[in-house]
Residue frames relative to the residue before (quaternion, step in Angstrom):
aa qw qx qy qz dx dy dz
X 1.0000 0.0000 0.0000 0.0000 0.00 0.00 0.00
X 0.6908 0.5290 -0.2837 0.4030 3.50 0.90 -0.75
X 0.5882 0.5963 -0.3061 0.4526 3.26 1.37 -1.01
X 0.5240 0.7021 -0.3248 0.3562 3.66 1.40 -1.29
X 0.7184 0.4921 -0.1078 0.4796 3.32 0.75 -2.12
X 0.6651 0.4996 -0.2792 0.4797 3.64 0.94 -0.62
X 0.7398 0.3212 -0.3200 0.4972 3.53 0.85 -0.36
X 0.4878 0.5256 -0.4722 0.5127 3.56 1.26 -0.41
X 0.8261 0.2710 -0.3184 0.3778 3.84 -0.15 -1.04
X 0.5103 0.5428 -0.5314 0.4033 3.87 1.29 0.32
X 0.6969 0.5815 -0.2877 0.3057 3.44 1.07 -0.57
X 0.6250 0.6105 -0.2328 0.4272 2.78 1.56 -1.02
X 0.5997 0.5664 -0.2208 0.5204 3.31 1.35 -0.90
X 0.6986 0.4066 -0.2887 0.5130 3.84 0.95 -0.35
X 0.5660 0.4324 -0.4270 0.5571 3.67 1.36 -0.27
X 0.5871 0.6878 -0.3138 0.2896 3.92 0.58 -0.34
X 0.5469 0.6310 -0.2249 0.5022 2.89 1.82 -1.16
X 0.4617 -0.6237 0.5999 0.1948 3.31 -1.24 1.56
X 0.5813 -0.6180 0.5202 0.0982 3.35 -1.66 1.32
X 0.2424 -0.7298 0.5467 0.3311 3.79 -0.66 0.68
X 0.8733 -0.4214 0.2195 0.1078 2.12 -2.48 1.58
X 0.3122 -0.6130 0.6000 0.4083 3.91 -0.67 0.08
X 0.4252 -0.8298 0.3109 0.1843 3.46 -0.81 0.89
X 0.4785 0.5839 -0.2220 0.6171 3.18 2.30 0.12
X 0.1614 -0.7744 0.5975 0.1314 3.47 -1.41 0.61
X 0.4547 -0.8373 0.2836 0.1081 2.95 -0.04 1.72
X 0.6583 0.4117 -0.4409 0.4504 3.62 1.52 0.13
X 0.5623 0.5447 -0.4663 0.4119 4.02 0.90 -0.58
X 0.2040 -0.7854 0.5056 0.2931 3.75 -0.84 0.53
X 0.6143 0.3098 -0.2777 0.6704 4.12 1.65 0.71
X 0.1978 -0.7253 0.6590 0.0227 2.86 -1.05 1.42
X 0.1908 -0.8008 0.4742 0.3122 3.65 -1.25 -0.29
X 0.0173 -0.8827 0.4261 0.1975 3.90 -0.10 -0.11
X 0.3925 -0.6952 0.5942 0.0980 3.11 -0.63 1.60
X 0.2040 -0.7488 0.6305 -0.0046 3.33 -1.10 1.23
X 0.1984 0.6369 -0.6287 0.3997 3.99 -0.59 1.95
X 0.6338 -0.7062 0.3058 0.0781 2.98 -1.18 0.87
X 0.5484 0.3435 -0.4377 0.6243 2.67 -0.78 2.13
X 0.5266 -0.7161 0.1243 0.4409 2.94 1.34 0.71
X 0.8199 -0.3450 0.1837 0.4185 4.02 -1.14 0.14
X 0.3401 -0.7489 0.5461 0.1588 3.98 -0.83 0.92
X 0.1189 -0.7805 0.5983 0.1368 4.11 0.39 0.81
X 0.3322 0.5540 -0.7624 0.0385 3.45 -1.22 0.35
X 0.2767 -0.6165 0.7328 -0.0791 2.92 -2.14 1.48
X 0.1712 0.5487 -0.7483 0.3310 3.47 -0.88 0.99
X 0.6407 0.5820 -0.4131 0.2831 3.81 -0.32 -0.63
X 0.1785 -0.8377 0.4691 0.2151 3.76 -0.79 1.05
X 0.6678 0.3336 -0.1852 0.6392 3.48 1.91 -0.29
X 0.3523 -0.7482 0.4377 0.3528 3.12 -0.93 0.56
X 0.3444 0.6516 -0.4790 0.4769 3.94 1.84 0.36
X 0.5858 0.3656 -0.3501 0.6329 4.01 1.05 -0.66
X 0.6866 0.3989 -0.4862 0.3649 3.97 -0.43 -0.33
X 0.6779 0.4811 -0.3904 0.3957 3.59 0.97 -1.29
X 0.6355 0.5410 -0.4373 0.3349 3.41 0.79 -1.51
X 0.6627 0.5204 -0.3371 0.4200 3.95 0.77 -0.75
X 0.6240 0.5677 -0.3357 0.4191 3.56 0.91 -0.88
X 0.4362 0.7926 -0.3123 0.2897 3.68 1.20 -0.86
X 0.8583 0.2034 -0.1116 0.4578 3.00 -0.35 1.49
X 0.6894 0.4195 -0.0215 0.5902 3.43 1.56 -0.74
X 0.4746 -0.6582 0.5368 0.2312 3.27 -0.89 1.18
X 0.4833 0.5126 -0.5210 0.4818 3.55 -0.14 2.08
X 0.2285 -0.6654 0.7106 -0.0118 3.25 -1.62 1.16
X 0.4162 -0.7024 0.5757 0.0462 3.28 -1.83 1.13
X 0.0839 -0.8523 0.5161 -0.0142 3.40 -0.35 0.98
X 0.4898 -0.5160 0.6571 0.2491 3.40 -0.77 -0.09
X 0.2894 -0.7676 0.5457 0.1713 3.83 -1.08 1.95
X 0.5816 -0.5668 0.5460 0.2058 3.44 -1.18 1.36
X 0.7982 0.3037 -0.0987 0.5108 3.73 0.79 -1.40
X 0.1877 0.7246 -0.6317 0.2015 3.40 1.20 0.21
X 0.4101 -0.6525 0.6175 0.1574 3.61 -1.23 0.75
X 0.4551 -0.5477 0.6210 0.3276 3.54 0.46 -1.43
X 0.6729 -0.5044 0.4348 0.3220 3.56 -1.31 0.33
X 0.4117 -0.7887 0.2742 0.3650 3.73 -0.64 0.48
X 0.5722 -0.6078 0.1824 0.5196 3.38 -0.59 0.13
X 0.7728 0.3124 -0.2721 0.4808 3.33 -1.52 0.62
X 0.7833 0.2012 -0.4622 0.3636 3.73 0.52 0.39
X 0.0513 -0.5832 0.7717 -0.2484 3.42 0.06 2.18
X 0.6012 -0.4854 0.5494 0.3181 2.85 -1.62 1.47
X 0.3144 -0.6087 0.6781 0.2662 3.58 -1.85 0.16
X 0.7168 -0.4201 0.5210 0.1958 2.88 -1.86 0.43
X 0.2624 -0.6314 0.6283 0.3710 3.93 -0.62 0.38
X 0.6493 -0.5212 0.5327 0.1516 2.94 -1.82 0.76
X 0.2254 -0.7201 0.6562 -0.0109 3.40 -0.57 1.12
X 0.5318 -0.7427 0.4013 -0.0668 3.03 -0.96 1.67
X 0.3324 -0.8256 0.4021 0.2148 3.81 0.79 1.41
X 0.2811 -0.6017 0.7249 0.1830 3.50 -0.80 0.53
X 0.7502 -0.5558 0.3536 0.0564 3.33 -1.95 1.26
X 0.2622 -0.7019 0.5794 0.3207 3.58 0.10 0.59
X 0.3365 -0.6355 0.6764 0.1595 3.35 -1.67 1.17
């Protein structure tokens, strides 16, 4: 019986366990991955990939383009200037 409860609350304690992180940030469309041991460090913020290289410079790291990029959110497309109504005759 004890053994029972022990393997139920070992399991329970391995389903609890938080899932790893997606390694992409789904709003930056360029990501960069620093390459150091223990394998590669991704970080994405970057909106050009002329801004990711200019950072990468010099440093064992390549600029890629974000698989999970999302896109821009919705509704902030630039607007249109306002166009200036002409007077009812």
């Amino acid at each position: 019986m004890r053994c029972l409860i022990l393997a139920l609350l070992a399991l329970g304690i391995g389903a609890a366990a938080p899932a790893s992180a997606q390694r992409y940030d789904s709003t930056s469309p360029v990501c960069k991955s620093n390459y150091q041991r223990g394998g590669p460090q991704i970080e994405c913020g970057y909106t050009s990939l002329e801004q990711c290289q200019a950072s990468a410079a010099g440093l064992p790291a390549s600029c890629s383009n974000n698989p999970y990029y999302a896109g821009p959110p919705a509704g902030s497309r630039a607007r249109e200037p306002r166009r200036a109504r002409r007077p009812a005759n």
